[in-house]
RODO-2510 file (C-alpha; in nm, 4 decimals, decimal comma):
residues 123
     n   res          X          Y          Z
     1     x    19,7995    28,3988     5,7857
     2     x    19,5618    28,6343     5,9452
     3     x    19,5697    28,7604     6,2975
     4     x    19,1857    28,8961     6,4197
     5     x    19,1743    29,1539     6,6851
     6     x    18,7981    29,2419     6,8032
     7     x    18,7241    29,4933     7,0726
     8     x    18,3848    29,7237     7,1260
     9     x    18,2448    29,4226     7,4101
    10     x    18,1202    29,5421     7,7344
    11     x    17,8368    29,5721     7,9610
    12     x    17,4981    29,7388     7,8430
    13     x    17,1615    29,7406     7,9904
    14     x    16,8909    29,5265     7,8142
    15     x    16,7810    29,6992     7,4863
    16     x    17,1031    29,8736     7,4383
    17     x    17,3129    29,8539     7,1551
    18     x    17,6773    29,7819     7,1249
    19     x    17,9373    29,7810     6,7691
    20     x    18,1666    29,4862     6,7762
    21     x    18,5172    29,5511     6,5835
    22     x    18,7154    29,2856     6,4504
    23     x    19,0803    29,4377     6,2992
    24     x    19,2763    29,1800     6,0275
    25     x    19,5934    29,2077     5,9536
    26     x    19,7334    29,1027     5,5888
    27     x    19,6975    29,2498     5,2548
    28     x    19,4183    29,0234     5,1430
    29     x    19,1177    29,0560     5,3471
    30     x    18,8829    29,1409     5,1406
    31     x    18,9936    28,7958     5,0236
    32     x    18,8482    28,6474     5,3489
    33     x    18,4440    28,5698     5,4752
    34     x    18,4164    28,6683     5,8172
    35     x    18,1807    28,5428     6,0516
    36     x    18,0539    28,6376     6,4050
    37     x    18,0069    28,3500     6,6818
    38     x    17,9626    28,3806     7,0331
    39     x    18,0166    28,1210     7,3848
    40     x    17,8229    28,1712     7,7138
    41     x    17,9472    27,9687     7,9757
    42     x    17,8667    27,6023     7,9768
    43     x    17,7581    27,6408     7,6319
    44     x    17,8947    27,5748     7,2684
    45     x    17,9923    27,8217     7,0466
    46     x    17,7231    27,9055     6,8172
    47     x    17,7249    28,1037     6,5127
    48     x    17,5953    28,4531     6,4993
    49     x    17,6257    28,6185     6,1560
    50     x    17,8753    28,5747     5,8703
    51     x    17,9459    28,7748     5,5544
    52     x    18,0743    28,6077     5,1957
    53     x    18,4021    28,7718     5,0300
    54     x    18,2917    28,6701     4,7148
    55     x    17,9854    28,7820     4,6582
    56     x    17,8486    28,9598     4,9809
    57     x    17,5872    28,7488     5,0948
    58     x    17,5287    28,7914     5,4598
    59     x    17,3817    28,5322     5,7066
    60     x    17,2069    28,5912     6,0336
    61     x    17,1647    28,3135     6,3154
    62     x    16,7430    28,3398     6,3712
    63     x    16,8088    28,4400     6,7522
    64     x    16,9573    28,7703     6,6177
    65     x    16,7880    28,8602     6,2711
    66     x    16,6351    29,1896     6,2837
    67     x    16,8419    29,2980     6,5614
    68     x    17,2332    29,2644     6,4723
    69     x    17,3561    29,3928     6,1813
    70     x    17,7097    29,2558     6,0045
    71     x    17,8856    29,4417     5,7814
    72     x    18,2562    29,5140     5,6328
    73     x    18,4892    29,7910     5,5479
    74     x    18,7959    29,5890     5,3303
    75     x    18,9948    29,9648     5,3332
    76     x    19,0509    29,9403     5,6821
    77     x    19,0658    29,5264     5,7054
    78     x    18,7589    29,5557     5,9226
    79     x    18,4652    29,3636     6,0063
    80     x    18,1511    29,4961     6,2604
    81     x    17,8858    29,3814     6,4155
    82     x    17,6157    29,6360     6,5210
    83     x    17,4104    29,4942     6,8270
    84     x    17,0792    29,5997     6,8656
    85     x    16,7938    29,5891     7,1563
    86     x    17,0279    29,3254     7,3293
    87     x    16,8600    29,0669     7,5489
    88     x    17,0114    28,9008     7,8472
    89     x    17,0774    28,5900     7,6428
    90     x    17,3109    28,7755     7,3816
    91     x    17,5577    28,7915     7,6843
    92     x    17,8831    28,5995     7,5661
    93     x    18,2381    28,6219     7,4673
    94     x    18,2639    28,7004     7,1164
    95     x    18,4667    28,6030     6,8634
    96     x    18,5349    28,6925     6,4991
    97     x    18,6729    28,4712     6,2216
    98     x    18,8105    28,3962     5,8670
    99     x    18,8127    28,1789     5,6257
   100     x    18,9262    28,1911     5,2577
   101     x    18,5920    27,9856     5,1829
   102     x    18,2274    28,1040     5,1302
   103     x    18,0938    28,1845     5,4641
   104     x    18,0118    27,9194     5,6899
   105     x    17,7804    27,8913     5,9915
   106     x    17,9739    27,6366     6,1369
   107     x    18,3199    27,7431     6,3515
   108     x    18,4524    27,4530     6,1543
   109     x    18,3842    27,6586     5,8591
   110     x    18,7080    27,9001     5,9598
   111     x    19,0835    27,8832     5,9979
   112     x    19,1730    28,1880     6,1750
   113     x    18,9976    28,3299     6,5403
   114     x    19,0673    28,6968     6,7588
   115     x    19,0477    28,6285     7,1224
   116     x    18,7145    28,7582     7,1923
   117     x    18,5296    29,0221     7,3508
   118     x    18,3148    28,9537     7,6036
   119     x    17,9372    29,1071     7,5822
   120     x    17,7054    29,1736     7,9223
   121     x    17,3511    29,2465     7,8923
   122     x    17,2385    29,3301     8,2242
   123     x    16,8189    29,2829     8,2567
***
């Protein structure tokens, strides 16, 4: 089992920046690929970026390439997601997850969700 906690969402003026947090609990998460999705309203929840346990291969959804940056620190059972020059469409809740698999860009891909954060970018 692993519980996900993210925090670090609020509202930012277009070409801000803002560092997503996601906290695990459990002794194995460096075990664990975690991946970044996000949900506007009315929409589906896409997939954002995602980062392998077993070999560190990261994976960036086009829309955000260049701009968001995903990255890991297994000491302190964190994952982050540093937000770049944010645009008016990256406004969503977002939400981290785990899986014990190779990363997936699909929320099917995981077994285990935080809450979410939600994310404004005011234009």
């Amino acid at each position: 089992q692993v519980q996900l906690v993210e925090s670090g969402g609020g509202l930012v003026q277009a070409g801000g920046s803002l560092r997503l947090s996601c906290a695990a609990s459990g002794r194995t998460f460096g075990r664990y690929s975690m991946g970044w999705f996000r949900q506007a309203p009315g929409k589906e929840r896409e997939f954002v970026a995602a980062i392998s346990w077993s070999d560190g291969s990261i994976y960036y959804a086009d829309s955000v390439k260049g701009r968001f940056t995903i990255s890991r620190n297994n000491a302190k059972n964190t994952v982050y997601l540093q937000m770049n020059s944010l645009k008016s469409e990256d406004t969503a809740v977002y939400y981290c997850a785990a899986d014990a698999k190779r990363a997936s860009t699909a929320p099917s891909g995981y077994d285990y969700w935080g809450q979410g954060t939600q994310v404004t970018v005011s234009s």
